[in-house]
C-alpha positions in Angstrom: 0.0 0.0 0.0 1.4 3.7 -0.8 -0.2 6.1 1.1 -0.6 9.7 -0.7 -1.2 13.1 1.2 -2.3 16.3 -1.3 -1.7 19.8 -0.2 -3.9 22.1 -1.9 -2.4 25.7 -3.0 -0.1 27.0 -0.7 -1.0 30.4 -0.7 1.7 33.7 0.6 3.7 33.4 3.2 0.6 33.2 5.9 0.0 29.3 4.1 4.3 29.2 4.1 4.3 29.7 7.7 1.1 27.5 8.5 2.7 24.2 7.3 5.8 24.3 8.5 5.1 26.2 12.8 5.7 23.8 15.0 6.4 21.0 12.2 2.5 21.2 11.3 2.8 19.3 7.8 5.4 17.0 9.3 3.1 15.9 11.9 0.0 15.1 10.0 2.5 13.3 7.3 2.9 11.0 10.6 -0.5 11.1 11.5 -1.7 9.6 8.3 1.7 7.5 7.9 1.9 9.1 4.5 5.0 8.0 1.7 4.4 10.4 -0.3 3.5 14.2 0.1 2.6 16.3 -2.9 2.1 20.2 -2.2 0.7 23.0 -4.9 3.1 25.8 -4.2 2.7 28.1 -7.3 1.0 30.9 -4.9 3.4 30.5 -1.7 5.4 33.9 -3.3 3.6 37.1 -1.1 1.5 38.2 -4.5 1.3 34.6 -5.9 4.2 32.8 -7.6 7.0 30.8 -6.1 10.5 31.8 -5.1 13.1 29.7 -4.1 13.1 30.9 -0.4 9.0 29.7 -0.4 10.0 26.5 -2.4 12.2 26.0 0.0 10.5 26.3 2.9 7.5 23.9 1.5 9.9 21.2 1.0 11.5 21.3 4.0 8.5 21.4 5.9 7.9 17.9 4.5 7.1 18.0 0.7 8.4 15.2 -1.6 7.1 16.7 -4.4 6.0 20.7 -5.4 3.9 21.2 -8.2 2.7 24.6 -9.8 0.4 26.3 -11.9 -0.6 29.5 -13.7 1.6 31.5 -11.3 4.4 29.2 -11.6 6.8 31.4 -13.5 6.2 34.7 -12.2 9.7 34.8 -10.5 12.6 34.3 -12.8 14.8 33.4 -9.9 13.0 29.5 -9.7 13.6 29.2 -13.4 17.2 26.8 -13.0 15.7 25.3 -9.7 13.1 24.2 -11.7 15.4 23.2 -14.8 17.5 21.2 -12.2 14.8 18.4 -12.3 14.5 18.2 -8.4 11.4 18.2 -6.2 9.7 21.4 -8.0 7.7 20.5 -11.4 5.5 22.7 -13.5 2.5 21.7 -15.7 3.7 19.9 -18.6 1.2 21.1 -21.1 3.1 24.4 -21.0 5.6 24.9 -24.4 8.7 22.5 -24.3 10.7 25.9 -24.1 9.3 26.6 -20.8 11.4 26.2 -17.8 11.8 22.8 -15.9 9.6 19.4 -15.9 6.2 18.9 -16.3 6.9 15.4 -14.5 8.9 13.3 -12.4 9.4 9.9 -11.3 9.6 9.3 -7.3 11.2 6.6 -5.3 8.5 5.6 -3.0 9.2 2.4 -0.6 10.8 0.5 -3.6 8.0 1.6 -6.2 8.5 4.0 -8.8 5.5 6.9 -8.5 5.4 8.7 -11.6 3.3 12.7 -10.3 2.2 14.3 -13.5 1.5 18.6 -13.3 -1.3 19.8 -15.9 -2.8 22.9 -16.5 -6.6 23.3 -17.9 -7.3 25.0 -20.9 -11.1 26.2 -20.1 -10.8 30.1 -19.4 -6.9 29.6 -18.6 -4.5 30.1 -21.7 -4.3 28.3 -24.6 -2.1 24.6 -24.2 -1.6 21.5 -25.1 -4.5 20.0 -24.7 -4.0 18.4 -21.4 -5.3 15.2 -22.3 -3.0 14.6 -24.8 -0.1 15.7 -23.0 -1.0 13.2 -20.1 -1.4 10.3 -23.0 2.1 11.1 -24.3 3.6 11.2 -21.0 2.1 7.9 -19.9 3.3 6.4 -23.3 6.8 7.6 -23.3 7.6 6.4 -19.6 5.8 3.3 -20.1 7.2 0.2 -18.5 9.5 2.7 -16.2 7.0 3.9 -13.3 4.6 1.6 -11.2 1.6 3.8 -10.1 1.1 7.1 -11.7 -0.3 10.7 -9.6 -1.8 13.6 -11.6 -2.3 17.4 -9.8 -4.3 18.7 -12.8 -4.4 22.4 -11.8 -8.1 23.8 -14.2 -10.4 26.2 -13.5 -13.3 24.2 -14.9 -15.0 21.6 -12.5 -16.5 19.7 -16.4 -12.7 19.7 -17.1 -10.9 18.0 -14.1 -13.9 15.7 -13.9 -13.0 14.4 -17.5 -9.9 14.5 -17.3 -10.0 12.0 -14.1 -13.1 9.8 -16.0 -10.8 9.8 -19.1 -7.7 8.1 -16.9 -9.8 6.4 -14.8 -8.1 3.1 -13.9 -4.8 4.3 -16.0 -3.5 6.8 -13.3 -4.4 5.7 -9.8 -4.8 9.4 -8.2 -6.1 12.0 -9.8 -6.8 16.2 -7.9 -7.3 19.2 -8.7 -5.8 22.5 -7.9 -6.5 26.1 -8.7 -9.4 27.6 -7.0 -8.3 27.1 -3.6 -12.0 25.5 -2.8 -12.0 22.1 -1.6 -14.6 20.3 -2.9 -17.0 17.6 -1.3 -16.4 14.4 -4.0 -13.2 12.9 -2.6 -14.1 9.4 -4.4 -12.9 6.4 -6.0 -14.1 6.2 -9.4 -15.2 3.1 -11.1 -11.8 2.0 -12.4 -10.4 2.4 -9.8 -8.6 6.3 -10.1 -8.6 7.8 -6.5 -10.4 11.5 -7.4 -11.4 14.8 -5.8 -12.2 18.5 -7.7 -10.0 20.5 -6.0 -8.0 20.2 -2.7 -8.4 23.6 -1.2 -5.7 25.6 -0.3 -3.5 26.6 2.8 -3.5 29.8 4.2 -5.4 32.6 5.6 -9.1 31.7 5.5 -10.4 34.8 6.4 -10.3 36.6 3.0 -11.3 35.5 -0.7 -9.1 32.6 -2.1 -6.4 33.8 0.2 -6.9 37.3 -0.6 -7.8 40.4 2.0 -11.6 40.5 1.1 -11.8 44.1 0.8 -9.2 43.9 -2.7 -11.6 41.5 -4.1 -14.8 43.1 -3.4 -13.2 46.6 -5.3 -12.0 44.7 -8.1 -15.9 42.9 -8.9 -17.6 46.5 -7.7 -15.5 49.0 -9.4 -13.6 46.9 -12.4 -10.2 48.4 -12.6 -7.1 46.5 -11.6 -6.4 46.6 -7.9 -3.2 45.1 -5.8 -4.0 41.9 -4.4 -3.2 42.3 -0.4 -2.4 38.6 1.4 -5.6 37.9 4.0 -4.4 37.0 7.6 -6.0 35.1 10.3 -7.9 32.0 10.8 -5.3 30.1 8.5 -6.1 26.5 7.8 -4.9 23.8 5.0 -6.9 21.5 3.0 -6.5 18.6 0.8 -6.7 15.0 0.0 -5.4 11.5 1.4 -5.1 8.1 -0.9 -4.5 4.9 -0.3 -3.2 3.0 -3.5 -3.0 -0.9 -3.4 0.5 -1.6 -5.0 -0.9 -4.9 -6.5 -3.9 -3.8 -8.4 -2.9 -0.4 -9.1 -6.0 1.0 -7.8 -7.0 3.2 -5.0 -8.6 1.5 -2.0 -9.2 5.1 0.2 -10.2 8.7 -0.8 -11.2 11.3 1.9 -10.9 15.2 2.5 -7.7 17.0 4.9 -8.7 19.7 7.0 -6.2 21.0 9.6 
């Protein structure tokens, strides 16, 4: 059995801070007896975006693996952390040109965990269609993984959802990112593809997505741009935790974090 804990965005320093005080993310990696910990970090920058001091930080706090989104190259200073190939991987629908990995095979008790990163194409910018790009991925690194992981970071619920019923049974975990909601359909799904929406996020809960409430309310009332200010208090982190059996391939447990 691998055991999978999912982070959802980590979002400015206030989420930073939140998972690694008093060795928070460590703790419930115990709790759950977790291999393998995958955290979103593309917001952990104050402003969104990920430097290498919040990187850093996430992985120390007890990350295995980082994975990022539309924010993920707002800071140039990540670009040869993330062209290094280490714990840090970006969606791989982006252009082949683009800084670092969109993947990248783990060493997880003697089994080789292949986590993919994909972005969604529905009111994001235009990629690679992210199916596609997770069918090419899977075909190329055939025969050299033994369970496969997706963070599938979309806007659109219709789009993660098909994504997941597309793999279904072909990659054993499958959760969204991105709007920093957790959703309530932590599942297993009929092939056997572990599955929820969205995992949340970590940080300050007292705001909008992360946000201080009052930026977000100007920007819908009065329409022009406005600085996005980093919410404080009441900080929280939500996610996902799997359990994969390693001789079917299929996910046996799927339940929401909260903590």
């Amino acid at each position: 059995m691998i055991k999978i804990l999912c982070i959802g965005d980590v979002v400015g320093k206030e989420g930073v801070d939140y998972l690694s005080t008093g060795g928070r993310l460590m703790k419930l990696k115990q709790e759950y007896g977790a291999d393998l910990v995958i955290v979103n970090g593309e917001n952990s920058a104050e402003g969104n975006g990920m430097t290498l001091a919040s990187a850093d930080a996430i992985y120390r706090s007890g990350a295995d693996v980082i994975t990022g989104g539309n924010h993920t190259f707002k800071w140039r200073e990540i670009y040869d952390m993330l062209d290094d190939g280490g714990y840090a991987i970006r969606p791989a629908n982006y252009p082949a040109s683009a800084p670092g990995l969109g993947y990248t095979i783990v060493d997880v008790k003697g089994y080789r965990v292949l986590v993919i990163n994909l972005i969604g194409t529905v009111y994001m910018e235009a990629m690679m269609p992210p199916i596609d790009c997770a069918k090419k991925i899977l075909s190329v690194e055939e025969g050299k993984y033994d369970i496969a992981v997706c963070d599938f970071h979309a806007e659109a619920t219709s789009e993660k959802i098909c994504l997941a019923r597309y793999f279904d049974g072909q990659i054993s975990v499958i959760f969204g990112t991105h709007t920093h909601v957790q959703t309530a359909d932590a599942q297993i799904l009929p092939g056997g593809t572990g599955y929820i929406t969205d995992l949340g996020m970590c940080g300050s809960h007292n705001g909008i997505l992360g946000v201080r409430t009052e930026d977000i309310v100007k920007k819908f009332t009065e329409k022009i741009p406005v600085k996005f200010n980093p919410a404080h208090g009441n900080a929280k982190l939500t996610g996902a935790y799997f359990e994969v059996d390693l001789k079917t391939k299929k996910c046996v447990k799927a339940e929401r974090v909260e903590a």
